[in-house]
C-alpha positions in Angstrom: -182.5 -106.4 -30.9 -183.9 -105.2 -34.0 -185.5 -102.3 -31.9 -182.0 -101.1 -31.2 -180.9 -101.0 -34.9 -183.9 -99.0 -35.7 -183.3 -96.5 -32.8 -179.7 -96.3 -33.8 -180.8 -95.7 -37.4 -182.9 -93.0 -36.1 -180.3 -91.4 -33.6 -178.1 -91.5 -37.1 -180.8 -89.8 -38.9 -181.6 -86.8 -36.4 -177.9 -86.1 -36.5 -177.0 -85.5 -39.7 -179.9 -83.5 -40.6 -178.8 -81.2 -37.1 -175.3 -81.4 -39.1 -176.3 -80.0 -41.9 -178.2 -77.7 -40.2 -175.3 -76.2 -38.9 -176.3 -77.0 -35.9 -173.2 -78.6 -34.6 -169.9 -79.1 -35.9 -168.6 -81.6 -38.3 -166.1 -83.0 -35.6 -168.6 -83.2 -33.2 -171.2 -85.3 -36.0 -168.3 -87.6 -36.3 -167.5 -88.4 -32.7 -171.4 -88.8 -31.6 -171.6 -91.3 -34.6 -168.8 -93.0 -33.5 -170.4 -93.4 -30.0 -173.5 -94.9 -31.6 -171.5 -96.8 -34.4 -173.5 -95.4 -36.9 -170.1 -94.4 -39.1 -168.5 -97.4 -40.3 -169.4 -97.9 -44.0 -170.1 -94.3 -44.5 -167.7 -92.2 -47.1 -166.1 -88.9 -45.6 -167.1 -87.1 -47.9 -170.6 -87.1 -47.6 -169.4 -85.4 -43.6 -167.2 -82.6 -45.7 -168.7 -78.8 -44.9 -169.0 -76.8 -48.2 -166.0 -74.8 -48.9 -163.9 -76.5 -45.6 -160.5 -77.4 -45.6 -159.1 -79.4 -42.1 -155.6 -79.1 -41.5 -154.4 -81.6 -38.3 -150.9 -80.3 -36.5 -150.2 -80.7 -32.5 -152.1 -78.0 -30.4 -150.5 -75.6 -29.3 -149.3 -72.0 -30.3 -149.1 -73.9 -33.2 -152.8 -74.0 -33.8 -152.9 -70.0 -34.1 -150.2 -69.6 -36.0 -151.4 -72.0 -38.5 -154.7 -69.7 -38.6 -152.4 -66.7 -39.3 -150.2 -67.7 -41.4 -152.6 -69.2 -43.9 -156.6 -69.0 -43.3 -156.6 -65.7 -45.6 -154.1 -66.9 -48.6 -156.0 -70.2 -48.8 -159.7 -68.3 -48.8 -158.1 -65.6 -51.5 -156.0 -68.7 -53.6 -159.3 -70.8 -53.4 -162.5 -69.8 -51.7 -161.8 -72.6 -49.3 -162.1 -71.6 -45.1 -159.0 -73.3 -43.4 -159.6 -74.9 -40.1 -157.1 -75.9 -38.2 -157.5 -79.4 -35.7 -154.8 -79.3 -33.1 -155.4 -82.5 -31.7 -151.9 -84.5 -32.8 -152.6 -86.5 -36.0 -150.9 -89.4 -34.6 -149.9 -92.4 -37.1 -152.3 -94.6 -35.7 -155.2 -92.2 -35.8 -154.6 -91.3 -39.6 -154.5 -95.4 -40.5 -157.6 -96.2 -38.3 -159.3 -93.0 -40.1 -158.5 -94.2 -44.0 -159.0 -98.1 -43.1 -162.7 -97.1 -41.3 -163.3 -95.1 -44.5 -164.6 -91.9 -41.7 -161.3 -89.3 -42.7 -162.2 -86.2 -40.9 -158.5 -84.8 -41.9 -157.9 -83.0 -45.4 -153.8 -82.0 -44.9 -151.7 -83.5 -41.7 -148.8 -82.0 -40.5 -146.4 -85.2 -40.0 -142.6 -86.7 -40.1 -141.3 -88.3 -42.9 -140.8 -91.3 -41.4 -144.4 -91.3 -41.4 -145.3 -90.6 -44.5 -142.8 -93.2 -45.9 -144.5 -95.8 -43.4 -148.2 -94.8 -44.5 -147.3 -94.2 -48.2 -146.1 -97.6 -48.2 -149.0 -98.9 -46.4 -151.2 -97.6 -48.9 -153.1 -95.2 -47.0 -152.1 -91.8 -48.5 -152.3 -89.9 -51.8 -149.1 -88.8 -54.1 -148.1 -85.3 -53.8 -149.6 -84.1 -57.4 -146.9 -81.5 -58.5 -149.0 -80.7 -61.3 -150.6 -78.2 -58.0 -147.9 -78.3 -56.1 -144.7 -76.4 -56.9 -141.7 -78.5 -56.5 -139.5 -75.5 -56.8 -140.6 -74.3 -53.8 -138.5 -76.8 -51.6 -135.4 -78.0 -51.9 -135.2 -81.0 -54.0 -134.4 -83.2 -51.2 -137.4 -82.2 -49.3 -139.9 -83.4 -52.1 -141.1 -86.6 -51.4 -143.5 -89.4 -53.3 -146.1 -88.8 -50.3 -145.2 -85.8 -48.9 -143.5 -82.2 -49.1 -141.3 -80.3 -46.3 -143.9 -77.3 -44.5 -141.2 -76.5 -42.5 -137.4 -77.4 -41.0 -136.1 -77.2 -37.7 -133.0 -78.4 -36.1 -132.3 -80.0 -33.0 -129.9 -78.4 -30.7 -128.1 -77.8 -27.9 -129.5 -75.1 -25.6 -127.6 -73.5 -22.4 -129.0 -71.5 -19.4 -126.6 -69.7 -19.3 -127.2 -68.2 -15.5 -126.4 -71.8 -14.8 -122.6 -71.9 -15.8 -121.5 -68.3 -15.7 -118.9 -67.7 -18.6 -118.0 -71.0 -19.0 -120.7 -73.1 -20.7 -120.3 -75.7 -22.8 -120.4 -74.9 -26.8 -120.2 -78.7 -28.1 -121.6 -81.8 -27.4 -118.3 -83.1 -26.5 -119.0 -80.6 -24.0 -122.2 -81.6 -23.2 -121.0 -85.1 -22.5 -118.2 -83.9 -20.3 -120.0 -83.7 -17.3 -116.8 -82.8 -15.1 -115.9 -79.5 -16.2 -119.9 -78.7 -17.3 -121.5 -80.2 -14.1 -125.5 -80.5 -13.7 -128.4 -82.5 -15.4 -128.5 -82.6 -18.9 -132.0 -83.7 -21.2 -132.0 -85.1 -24.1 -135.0 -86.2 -26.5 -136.4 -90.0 -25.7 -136.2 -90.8 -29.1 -133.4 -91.7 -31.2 -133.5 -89.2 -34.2 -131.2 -86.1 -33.5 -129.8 -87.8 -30.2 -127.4 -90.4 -32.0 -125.9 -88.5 -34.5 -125.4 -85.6 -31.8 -123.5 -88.7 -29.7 -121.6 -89.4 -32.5 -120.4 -85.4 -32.6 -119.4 -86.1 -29.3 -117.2 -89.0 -29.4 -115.4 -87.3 -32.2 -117.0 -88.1 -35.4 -116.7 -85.3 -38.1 -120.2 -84.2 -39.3 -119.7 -85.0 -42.5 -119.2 -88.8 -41.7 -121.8 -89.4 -38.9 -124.0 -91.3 -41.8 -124.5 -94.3 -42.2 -124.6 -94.0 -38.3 -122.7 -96.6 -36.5 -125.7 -97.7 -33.9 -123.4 -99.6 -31.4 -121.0 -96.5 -31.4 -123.6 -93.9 -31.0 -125.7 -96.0 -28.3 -121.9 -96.8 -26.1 -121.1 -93.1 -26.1 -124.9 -92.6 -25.0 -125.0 -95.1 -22.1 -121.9 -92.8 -20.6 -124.4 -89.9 -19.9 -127.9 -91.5 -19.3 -126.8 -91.3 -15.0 -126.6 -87.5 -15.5 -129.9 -86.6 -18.5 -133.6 -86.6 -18.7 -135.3 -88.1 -21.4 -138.1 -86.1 -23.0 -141.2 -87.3 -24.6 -142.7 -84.1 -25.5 -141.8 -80.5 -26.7 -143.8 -79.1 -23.7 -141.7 -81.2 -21.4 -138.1 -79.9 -22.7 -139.4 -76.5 -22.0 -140.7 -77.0 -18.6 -137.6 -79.0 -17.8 -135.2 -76.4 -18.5 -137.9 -73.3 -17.0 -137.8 -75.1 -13.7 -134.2 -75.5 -13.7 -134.4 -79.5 -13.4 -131.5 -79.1 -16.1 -129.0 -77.0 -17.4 -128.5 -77.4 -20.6 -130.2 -80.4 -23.1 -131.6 -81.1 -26.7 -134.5 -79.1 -28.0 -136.5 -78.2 -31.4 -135.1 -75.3 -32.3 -138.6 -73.2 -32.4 -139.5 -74.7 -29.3 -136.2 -73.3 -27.6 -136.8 -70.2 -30.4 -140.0 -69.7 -28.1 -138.3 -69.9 -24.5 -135.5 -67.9 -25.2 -138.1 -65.0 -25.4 -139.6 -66.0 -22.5 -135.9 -66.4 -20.6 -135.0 -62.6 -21.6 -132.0 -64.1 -23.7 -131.0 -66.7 -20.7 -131.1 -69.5 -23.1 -128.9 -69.8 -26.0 -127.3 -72.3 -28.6 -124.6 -73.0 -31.4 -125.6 -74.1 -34.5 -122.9 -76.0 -35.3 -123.4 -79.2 -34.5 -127.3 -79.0 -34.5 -129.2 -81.7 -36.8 -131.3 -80.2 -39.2 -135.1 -81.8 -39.8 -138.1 -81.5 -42.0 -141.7 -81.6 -40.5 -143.9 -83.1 -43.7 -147.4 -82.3 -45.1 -149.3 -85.7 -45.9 -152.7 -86.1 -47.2 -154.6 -89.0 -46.2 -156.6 -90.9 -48.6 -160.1 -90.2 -48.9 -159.9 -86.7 -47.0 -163.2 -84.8 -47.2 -162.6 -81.5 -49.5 -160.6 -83.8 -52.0 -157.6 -84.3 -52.9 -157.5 -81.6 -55.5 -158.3 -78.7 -53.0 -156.0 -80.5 -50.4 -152.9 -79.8 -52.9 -154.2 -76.5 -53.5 -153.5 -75.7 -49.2 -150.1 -77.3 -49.8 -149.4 -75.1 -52.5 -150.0 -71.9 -50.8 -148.5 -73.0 -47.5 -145.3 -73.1 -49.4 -145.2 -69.4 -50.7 -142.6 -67.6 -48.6 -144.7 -64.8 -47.2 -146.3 -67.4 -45.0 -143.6 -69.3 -43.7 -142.0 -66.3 -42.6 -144.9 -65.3 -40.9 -145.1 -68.9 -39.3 -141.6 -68.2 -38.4 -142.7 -64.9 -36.2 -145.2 -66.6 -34.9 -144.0 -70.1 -33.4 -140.1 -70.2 -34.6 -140.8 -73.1 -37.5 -137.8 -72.2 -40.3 -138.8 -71.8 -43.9 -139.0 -74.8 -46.0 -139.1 -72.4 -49.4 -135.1 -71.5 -49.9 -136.7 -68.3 -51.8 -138.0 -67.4 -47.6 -134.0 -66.9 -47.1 -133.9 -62.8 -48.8 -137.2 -62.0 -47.5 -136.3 -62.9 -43.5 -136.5 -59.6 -41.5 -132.8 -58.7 -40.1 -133.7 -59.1 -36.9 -134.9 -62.7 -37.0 -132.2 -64.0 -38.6 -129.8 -65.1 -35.8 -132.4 -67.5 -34.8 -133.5 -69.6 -38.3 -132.3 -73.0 -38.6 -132.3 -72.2 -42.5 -130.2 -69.0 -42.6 -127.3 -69.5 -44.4 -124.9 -68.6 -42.3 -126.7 -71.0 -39.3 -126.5 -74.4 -41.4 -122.8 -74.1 -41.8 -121.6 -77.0 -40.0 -125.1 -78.5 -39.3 -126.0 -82.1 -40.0 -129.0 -82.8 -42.1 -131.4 -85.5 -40.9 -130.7 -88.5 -42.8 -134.3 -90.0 -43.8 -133.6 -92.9 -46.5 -131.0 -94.2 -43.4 -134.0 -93.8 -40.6 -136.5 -95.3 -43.0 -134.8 -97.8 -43.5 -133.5 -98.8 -39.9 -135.4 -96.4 -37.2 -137.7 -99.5 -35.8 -135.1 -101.9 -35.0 -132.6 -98.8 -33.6 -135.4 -97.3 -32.2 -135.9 -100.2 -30.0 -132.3 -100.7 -29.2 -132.0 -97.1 -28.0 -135.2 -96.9 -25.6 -133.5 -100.0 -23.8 -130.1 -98.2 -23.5 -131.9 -95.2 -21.8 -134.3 -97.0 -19.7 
């Protein structure tokens, strides 16, 4: 089948010269070498455009606001055009990418329990804080293999149409199905759900860590007749938009998002909500370099930016120096403002990096 090497060689050929022609896009280059198999072996960075910087998040609104909020402080920081990939840089996509030596990603907008589990595996660079301003996050929020870009908490959100003047405000109240009747939805995933069962059966936020599993996961079996389980942020929204439920667990900027779109129908307490960081990682090999992919990280952390991220799609600041500069009006509904964390639980991630695949597992059989 020699024939079919040479053709495939040629194929190969034709393609990267139409590529650097700029004649079709890098993404596209990559994914019709893939089809042919032409890619394996080859190094990333020969696919990088000049002066390109790829940034993977989920899709979305969040796409745009990305664009926004950082395509011109990048090109005026560094010369470098920001383009944003908004097709979910899953775990398993970002380890097939750096083990196939073909990473199409520069920056990925992730959890930190996956940076911790593809930092460990090898598979992605240190955060160099020689670039990257560690002042600029909390201290907490600066990891070996990744930084915060933004926090959010999840919460408890109320249609309020739904119960009148008597909704519920805790998620004791949540769990009391009795006096708050209707479906409830929580997330099917156990971050964010177990310590807000915890709240409920009594357990004073500062003591819900180290979580007691078989605690959390009884008080949870109690509600699972009455709740939906959610696998995406799209689906919480459409579940409580088509009235399916009355009041459940959301992202705060997701529910940020709806409540604009409810005319104030939906609203939350902080108290009680479990504040989370999302994570910039870089995987290991990425195209520009790891140089210019610290550079992006650095300016995505100036305030300016993150408020304007805020506007846009309800992510919180990750930058404490954000707090001052928050417009008035916008304050009510930042998981960071000061006067919204009081009495919020912060997202323990040592404890979930250390247990969240054996819980994990535990807690999708309770619900299922």
């Amino acid at each position: 089948m020699r024939w079919i090497a040479e053709h495939r060689a040629d194929v190969a050929t034709m393609l990267f010269e139409r590529y650097r022609a700029n004649k079709m896009s890098r993404r596209a280059f990559l994914e019709a070498m893939m089809v042919i198999g032409a890619v394996v072996g080859m190094k990333s960075r020969s696919f990088a455009a000049d002066n390109e910087l790829v940034v993977a998040n989920w899709g979305g609104s969040a796409k745009e606001a990305f664009e926004k909020a950082w395509t011109d402080p990048l090109k005026s920081a560094t010369g470098l055009k920001l383009v944003v990939d908004g097709s979910g840089p899953s775990l398993g996509k970002i380890r097939n990418m750096v083990e196939s030596k073909y990473v199409t990603w520069d920056v990925c907008d992730s959890s930190v329990g996956g940076v911790m589990q593809l930092g460990e595996a090898g598979l992605l660079e240190e955060i160099d804080y020689q670039i990257v301003d560690k002042s600029r996050v909390r201290p907490e929020f600066a990891y070996k293999w990744g930084i915060a870009n933004y926090l959010f908490s999840y919460v408890m959100v109320v249609n309020k149409t739904m119960f009148g003047g008597n909704a519920p405000r805790t998620w004791a109240d949540f769990w009391n199905i009795k006096d708050f009747p209707g479906m409830r939805m929580l997330r099917g995933s156990c971050p964010g759900v177990l310590e807000a069962a915890l709240l409920a059966d009594g357990v004073a936020p500062e003591k819900v860590y180290p979580i007691d599993v078989d605690r959390a996961l009884n008080k949870i079996k109690q509600i699972v007749p009455n709740t939906l389980f959610w696998k995406t942020g799209a689906q919480s929204e459409d579940l409580i938009r088509q009235g399916d439920v009355v009041a459940g667990m959301m992202w705060s900027n997701r529910a940020n998002l709806l409540r604009i779109d409810m005319h104030d129908a939906l609203e939350w307490p902080w108290q009680g909500a479990v504040l989370a960081p999302a994570v910039w990682m870089v995987p290991k090999g990425n195209p520009a370099g790891k140089k210019a992919a610290m550079q992006f990280i650095n300016v995505a952390l100036e305030p300016k930016g993150q408020i304007e991220l805020f506007r846009l799609v309800g992510m919180s600041p990750s930058n404490p120096a954000a707090a001052s500069m928050m417009p008035n009006e916008l304050r009510k509904w930042d998981a960071t403002d000061p006067d919204n964390m009081v009495g919020q639980v912060q997202l323990d991630d040592d404890w979930y990096g250390k247990n969240m695949g054996q819980v994990e597992s535990r807690f999708l059989a309770t619900i299922s």
